[in-house]
C-alpha positions as CSV (number, residue, x, y, z in Angstrom):
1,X,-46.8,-8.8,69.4
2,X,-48.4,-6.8,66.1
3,X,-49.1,-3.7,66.9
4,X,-52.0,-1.6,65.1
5,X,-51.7,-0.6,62.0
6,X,-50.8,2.9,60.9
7,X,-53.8,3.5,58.9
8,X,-55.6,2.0,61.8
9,X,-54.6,4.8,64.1
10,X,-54.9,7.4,61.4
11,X,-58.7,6.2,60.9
12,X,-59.0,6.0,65.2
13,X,-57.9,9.3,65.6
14,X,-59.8,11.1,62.7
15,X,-62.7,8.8,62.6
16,X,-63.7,8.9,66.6
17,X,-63.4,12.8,66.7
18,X,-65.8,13.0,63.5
19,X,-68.1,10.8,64.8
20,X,-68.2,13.0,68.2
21,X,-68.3,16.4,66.3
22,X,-71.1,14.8,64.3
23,X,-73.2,13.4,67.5
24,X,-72.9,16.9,69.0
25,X,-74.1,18.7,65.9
26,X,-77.0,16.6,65.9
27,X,-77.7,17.3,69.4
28,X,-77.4,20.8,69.1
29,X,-79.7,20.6,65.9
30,X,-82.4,18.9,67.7
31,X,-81.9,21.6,70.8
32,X,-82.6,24.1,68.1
33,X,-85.6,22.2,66.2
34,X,-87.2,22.4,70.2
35,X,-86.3,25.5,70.7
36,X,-87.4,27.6,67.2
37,X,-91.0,25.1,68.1
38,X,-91.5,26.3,71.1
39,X,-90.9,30.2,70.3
40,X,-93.3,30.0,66.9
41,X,-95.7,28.2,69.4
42,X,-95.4,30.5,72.0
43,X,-95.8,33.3,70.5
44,X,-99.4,32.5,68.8
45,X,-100.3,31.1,72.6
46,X,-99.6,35.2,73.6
47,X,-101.9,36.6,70.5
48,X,-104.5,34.4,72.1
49,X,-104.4,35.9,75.4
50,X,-103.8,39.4,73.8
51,X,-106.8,39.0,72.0
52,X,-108.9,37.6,75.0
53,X,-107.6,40.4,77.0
54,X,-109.2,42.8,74.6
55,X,-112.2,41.4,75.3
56,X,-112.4,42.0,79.6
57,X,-114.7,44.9,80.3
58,X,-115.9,46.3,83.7
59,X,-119.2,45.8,84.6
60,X,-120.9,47.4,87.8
61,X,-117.0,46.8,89.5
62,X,-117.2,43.4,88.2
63,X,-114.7,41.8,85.7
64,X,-116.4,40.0,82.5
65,X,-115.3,38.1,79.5
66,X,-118.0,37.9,76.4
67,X,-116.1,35.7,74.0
68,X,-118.1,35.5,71.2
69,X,-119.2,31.8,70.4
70,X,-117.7,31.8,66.7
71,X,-114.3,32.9,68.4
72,X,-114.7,30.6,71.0
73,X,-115.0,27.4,69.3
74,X,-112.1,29.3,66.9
75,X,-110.2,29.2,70.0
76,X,-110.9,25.8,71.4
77,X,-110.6,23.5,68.1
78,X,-107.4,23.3,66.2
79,X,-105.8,20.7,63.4
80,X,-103.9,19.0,65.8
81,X,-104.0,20.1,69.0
82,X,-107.3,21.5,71.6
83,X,-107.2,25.0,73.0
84,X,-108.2,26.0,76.2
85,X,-108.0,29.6,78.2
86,X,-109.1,31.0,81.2
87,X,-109.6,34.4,83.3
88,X,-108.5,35.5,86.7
89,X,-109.0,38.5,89.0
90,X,-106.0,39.1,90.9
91,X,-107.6,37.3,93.9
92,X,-107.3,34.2,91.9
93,X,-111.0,33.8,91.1
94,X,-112.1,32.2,87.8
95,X,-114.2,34.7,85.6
96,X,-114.1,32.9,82.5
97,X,-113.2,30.2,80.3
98,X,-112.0,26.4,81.4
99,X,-112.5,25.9,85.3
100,X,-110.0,22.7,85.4
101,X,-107.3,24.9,83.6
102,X,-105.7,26.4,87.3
103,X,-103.7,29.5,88.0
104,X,-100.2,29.3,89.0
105,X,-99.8,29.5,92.7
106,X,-96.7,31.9,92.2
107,X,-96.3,34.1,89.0
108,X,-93.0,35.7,88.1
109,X,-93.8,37.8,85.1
110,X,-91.0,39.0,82.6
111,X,-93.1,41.4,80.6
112,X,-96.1,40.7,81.6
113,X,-96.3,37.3,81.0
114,X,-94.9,33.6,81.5
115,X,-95.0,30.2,79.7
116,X,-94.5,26.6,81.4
117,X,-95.8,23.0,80.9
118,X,-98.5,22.0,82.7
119,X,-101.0,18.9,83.1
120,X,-104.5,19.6,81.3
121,X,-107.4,16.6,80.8
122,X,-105.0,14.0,80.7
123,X,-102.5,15.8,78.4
124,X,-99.5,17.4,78.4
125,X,-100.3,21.6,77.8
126,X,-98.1,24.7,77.7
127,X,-99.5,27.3,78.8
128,X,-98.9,30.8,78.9
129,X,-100.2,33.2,81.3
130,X,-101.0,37.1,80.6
131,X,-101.1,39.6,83.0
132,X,-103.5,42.8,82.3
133,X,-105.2,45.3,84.0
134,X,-108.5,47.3,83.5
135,X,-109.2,50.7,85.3
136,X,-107.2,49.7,88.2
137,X,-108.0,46.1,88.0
138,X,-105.5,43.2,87.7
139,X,-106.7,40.6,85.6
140,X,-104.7,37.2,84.2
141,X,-105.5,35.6,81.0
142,X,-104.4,32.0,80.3
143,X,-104.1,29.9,77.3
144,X,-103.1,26.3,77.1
145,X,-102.4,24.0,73.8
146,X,-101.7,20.4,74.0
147,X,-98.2,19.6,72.5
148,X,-99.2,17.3,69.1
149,X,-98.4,20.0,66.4
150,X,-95.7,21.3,68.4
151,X,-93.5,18.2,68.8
152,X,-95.0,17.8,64.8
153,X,-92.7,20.9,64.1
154,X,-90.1,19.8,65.8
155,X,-89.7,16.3,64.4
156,X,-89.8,18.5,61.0
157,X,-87.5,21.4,61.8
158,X,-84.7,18.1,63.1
159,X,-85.1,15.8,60.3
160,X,-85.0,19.0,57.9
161,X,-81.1,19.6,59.4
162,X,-80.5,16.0,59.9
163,X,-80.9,15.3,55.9
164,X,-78.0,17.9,54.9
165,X,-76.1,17.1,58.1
166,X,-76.0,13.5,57.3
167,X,-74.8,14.2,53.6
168,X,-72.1,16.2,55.1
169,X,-71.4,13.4,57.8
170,X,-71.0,10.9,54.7
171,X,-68.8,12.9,52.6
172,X,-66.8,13.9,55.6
173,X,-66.1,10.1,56.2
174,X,-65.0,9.6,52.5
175,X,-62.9,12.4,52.3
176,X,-60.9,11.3,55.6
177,X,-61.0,7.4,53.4
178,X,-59.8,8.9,50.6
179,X,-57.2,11.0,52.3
180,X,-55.9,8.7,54.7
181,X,-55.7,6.3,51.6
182,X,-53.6,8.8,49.6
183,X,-51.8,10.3,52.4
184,X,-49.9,7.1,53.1
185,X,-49.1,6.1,49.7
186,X,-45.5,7.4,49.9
187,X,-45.6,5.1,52.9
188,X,-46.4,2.0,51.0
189,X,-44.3,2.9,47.9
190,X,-41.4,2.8,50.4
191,X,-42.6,-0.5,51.9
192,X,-42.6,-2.1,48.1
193,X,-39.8,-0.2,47.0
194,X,-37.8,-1.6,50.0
195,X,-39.4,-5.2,49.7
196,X,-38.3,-5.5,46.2
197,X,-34.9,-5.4,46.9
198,X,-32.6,-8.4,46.4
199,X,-30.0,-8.6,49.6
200,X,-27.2,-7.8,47.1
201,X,-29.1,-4.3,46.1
202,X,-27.6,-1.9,48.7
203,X,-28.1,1.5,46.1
204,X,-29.6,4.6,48.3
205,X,-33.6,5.1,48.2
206,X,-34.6,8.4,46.8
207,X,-34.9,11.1,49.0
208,X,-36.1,14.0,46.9
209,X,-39.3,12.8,45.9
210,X,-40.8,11.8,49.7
211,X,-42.7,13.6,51.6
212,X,-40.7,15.9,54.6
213,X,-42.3,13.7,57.3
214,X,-40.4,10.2,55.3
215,X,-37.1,11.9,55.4
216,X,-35.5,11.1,58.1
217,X,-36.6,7.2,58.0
218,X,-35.4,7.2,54.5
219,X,-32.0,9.2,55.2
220,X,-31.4,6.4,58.1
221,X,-32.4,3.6,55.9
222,X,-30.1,5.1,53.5
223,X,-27.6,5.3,56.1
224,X,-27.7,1.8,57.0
225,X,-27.1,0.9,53.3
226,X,-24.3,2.8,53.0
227,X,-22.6,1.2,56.2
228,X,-23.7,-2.1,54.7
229,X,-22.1,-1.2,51.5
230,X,-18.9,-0.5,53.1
231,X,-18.9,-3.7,55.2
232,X,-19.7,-6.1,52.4
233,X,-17.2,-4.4,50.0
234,X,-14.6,-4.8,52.7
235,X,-15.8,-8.1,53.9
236,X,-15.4,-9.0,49.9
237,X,-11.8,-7.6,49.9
238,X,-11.0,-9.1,53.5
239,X,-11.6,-12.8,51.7
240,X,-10.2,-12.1,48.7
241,X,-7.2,-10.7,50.4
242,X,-6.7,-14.0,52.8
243,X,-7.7,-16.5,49.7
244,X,-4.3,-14.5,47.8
245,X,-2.3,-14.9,51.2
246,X,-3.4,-18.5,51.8
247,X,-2.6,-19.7,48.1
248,X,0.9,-18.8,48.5
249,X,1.9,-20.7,51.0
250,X,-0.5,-23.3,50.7
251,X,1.1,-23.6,46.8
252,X,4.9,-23.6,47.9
253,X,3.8,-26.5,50.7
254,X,2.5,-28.4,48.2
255,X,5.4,-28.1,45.5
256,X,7.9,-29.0,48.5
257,X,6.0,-31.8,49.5
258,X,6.4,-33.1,46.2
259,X,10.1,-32.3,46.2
260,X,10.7,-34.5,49.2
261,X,8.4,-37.2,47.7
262,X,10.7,-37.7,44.9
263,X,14.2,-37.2,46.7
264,X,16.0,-39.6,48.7
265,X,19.1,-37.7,49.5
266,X,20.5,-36.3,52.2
267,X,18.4,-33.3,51.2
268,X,15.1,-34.3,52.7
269,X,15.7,-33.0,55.7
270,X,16.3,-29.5,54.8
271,X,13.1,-29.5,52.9
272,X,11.2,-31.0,55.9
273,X,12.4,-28.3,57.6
274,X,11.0,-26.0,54.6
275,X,7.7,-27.5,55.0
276,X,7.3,-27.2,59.0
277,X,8.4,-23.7,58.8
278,X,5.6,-23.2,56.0
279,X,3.0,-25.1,57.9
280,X,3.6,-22.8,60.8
281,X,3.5,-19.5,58.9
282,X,-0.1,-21.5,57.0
283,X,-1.4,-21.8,60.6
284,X,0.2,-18.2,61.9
285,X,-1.6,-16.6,58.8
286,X,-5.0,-18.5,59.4
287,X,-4.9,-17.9,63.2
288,X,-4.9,-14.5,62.5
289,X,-7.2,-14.6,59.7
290,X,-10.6,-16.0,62.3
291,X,-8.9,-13.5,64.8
292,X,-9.0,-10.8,62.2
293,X,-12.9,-11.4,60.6
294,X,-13.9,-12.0,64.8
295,X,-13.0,-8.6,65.8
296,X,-14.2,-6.8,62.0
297,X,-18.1,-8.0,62.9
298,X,-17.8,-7.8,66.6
299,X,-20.0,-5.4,68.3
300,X,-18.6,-2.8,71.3
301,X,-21.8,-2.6,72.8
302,X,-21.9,-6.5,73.7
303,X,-18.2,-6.8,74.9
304,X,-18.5,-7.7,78.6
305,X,-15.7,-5.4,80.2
306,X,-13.7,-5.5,83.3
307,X,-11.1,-3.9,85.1
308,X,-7.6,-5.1,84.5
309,X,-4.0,-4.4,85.8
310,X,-2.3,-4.1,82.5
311,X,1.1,-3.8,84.8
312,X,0.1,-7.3,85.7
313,X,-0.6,-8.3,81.9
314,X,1.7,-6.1,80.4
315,X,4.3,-8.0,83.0
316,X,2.9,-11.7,82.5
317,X,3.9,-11.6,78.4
318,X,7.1,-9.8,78.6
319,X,9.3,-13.4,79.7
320,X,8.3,-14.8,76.0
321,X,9.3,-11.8,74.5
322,X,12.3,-11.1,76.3
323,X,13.8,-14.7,75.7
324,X,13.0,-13.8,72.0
325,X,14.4,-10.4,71.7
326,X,18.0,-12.5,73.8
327,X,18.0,-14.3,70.7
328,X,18.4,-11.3,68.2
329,X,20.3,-9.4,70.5
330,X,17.3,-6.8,71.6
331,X,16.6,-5.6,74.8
332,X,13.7,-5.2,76.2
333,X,12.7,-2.1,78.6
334,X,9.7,-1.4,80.6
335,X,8.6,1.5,82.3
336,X,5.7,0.7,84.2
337,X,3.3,2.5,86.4
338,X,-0.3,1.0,88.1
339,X,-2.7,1.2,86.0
340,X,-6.0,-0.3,85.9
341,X,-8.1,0.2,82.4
342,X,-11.4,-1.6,81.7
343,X,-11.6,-4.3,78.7
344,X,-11.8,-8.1,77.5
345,X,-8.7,-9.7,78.7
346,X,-7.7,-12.4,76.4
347,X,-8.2,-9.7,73.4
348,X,-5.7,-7.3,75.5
349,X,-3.2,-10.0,75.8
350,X,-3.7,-10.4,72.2
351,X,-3.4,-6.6,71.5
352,X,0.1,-6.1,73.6
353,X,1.4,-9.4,72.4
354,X,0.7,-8.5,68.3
355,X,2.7,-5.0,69.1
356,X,5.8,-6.8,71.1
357,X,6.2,-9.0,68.2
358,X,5.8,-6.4,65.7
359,X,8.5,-4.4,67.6
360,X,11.4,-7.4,68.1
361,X,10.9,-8.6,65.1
362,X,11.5,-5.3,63.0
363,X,14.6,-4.2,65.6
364,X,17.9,-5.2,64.1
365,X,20.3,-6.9,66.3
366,X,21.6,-4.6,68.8
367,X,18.8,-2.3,69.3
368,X,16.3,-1.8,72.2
369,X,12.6,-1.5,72.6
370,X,11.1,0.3,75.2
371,X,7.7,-0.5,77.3
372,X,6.2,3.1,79.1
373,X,3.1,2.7,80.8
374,X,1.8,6.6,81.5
375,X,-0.9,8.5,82.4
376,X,-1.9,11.9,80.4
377,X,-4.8,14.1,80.5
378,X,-6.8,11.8,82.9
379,X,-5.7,8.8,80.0
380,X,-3.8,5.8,80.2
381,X,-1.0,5.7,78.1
382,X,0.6,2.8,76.6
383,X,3.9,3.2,74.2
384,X,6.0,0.9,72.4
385,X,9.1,2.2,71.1
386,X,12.0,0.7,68.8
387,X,14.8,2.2,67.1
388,X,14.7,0.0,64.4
389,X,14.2,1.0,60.5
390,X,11.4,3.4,61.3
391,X,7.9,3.3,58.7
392,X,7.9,5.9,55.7
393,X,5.9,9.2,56.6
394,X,3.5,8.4,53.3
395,X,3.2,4.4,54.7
396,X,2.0,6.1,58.5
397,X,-1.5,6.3,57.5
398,X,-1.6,2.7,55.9
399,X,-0.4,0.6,59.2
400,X,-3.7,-1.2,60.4
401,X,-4.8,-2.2,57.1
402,X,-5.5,-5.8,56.1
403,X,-2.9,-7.4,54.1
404,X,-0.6,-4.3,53.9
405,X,3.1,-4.6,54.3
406,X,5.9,-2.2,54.1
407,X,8.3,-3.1,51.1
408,X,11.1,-3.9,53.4
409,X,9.0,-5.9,55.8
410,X,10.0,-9.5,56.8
411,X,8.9,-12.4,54.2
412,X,7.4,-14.2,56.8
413,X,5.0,-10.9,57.7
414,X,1.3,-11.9,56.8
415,X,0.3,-8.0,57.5
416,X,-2.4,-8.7,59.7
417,X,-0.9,-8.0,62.9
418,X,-1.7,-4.1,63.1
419,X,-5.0,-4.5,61.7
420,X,-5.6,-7.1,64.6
421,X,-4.8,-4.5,67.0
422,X,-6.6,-1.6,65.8
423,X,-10.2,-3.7,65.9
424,X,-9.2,-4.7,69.7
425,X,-8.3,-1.0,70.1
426,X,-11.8,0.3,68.3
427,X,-13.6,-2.6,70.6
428,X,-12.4,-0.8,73.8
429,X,-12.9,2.7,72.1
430,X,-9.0,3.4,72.5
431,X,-7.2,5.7,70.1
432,X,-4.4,4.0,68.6
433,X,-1.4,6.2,66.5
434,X,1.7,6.0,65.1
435,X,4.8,8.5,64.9
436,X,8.2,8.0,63.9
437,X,11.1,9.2,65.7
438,X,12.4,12.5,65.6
439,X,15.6,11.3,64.4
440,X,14.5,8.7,62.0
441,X,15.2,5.7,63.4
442,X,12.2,3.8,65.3
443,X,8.4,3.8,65.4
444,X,6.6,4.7,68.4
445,X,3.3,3.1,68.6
446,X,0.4,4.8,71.4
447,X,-2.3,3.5,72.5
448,X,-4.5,5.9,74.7
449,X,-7.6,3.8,77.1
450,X,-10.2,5.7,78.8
451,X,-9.5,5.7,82.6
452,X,-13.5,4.8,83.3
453,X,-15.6,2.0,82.2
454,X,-17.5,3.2,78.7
């Protein structure tokens, strides 16, 4: 399944919070459009009900309120909105102004007077409420507006922030576009640069120029290359290699075929023998070519592993090789302790049956080779030991390459053997060496396997 897109999760994750920060603003702009209309309206509703306070006199212990007409109808007619007011003793009774417009059951002044909302001739009011005093008596003055030129200020003060708000909203949204656009142009430019290639283009993408984030994609990718380099440049030499080993043989078969064709002697039977002998070095050699390119490309992590007695194994070979080593005059020893290691069985078999043959078949007649199973440093320990002509020092390094052969090796040698073994040996993650001995004369071969499963 396709998962979303980077750009997609860039935009999500910039886009969303915007949009919130944005909403918020907006709310908050509107709290403060209500807000800065209610204060500005407020405040002119308490010069009302200073100005009508001004106006209470005393008259024979009574409380009066002579609002001129001309200040009255002032008062009580507006643009947009009506204006009512009122006049209380502190008994609650009504000595002036609008009867309908009621006193508060309970007052809680702060500073001598409140505002609220209240209900007025159908309409919604604030009102504020002042609280005054005269000679030693208490006296509240009330003025009420309806709410038209109010919410009028409002609307103005919101859409007056929304305009610029918006503008910012806008180029805030285009600049995370933009950005998110340029940002992940590295991103594409490695996407083409990497789609461009042809398979056979394996040169390393440049690293300088990428952003720090790209880095380590681009150090991996190049990674990968390299190891894919190295594997087609030795999978090139690996069949160039066999194609030079297979034309030799394949080339003296067919000139000795042709030889027999056209003799009638005696002699036929010798080359027969020529050409069976050639077949089975032809089919020896491409055995262990498949067995060779199998192991190169196999992969350690999908080898199914289990735990084998290689006592048992080591035990179950040693008859063919024994009978072999009779017939050049070698003798074969084994030292063998349990052991159990943890692998792929018929590519063990293969392993310890390539390093038996190597060691017969380079010990002269009358020499030995010696099979010691051990255990070292929690390690199992195989060795194979002959005191045959030994391997140069400088030639140590080389054993386990494809095609290589010593310059006194055996003509029938394909020198695949070794390198057979050391891919079985890298499969199970086992350190394979080679020493000579001290005194010259044999080549010890070890082969250290991990005591517990990988």
């Amino acid at each position: 399944m396709r998962t979303d897109s980077l750009r997609r999760q860039l935009l999500n994750r910039l886009l969303w919070p915007l949009a919130a920060m944005l909403l918020l603003g907006g709310g908050i702009g509107y709290t403060y459009a209500i807000r800065t209309a209610i204060n500005a309206y407020d405040l002119e509703l308490l010069d009302n009900a200073l100005d009508i306070s001004r106006l209470v006199a005393l008259h024979d212990g009574s409380l009066t309120l002579d609002l001129p007409p001309v200040a009255s109808q002032m008062l009580s007619t507006s643009i947009d909105d009506h204006v009512s007011y009122a006049a209380w003793t502190e008994r609650g009774i009504l000595f002036a102004g609008d009867p309908k417009l009621k006193l508060p059951d309970a007052l809680v002044f702060d500073e001598n007077h409140v505002s609220d909302y209240i209900r007025l001739h159908g309409e919604n009011n604030r009102v504020t409420v002042l609280r005054g005093e005269l000679e030693g008596h208490v006296f509240y003055i009330a003025v009420a507006q309806t709410l038209h030129g109010r919410n009028r200020l409002t609307r103005g003060i919101f859409f007056s922030l929304l305009l610029p708000e918006a503008l910012i909203a806008l180029i805030s949204i285009i600049a995370v576009l933009v950005g998110v656009q340029r940002g992940l142009l590295p991103v594409e430019k490695l996407r083409d640069e990497i789609a461009s290639r042809t398979p056979s283009d394996l040169k390393p993408i440049e690293e300088n120029t990428a952003p720090a984030e790209l880095a380590p994609i681009i150090h991996g990718i190049n990674d990968l290359l390299h190891n894919l380099s190295r594997s087609f440049a030795s999978h090139r030499r690996f069949i160039a290699d066999a194609s030079h080993q297979l034309r030799t043989p394949l080339a003296a078969l067919s000139s000795q075929i042709e030889v027999a064709l056209n003799t009638r002697d005696l002699d036929s039977q010798a080359l027969l023998q020529q050409l069976l002998a050639a077949t089975r070095r032809t089919s020896h050699l491409a055995s262990q070519l498949l067995s060779l390119s199998r192991l190169e490309h196999a992969d350690p992590s999908q080898q199914s592993l289990s735990a084998i007695d290689l006592p048992a194994l080591i035990t179950d070979l040693a008859g063919d090789f024994v009978s072999l080593g009779a017939n050049k005059q070698v003798e074969l020893e084994f030292r063998l302790i349990p052991a159990t290691v943890y692998g792929n069985p018929l590519m063990l078999r293969e392993l310890v049956s390539n390093l038996l043959d190597n060691a017969v078949r380079y010990t002269t007649a009358g020499g030995s080779v010696q099979v010691n199973l051990r255990q070292h440093a929690g390690k199992i320990v195989l060795e194979i030991a002959d005191n045959g002509p030994g391997v140069p020092d400088e030639e140590l390094e080389k054993l386990g390459t494809p095609f290589h052969r010593l310059p006194s090796g055996h003509a029938d040698g394909c020198g695949l053997g070794l390198a057979i073994v050391y891919e079985i040996a890298r499969l199970h993650q086992a350190q394979l060496s080679f020493a000579n001995i001290r005194n010259g004369h044999g080549l010890i071969v070890s082969l250290e396997f991990n005591s517990n499963p990988a």
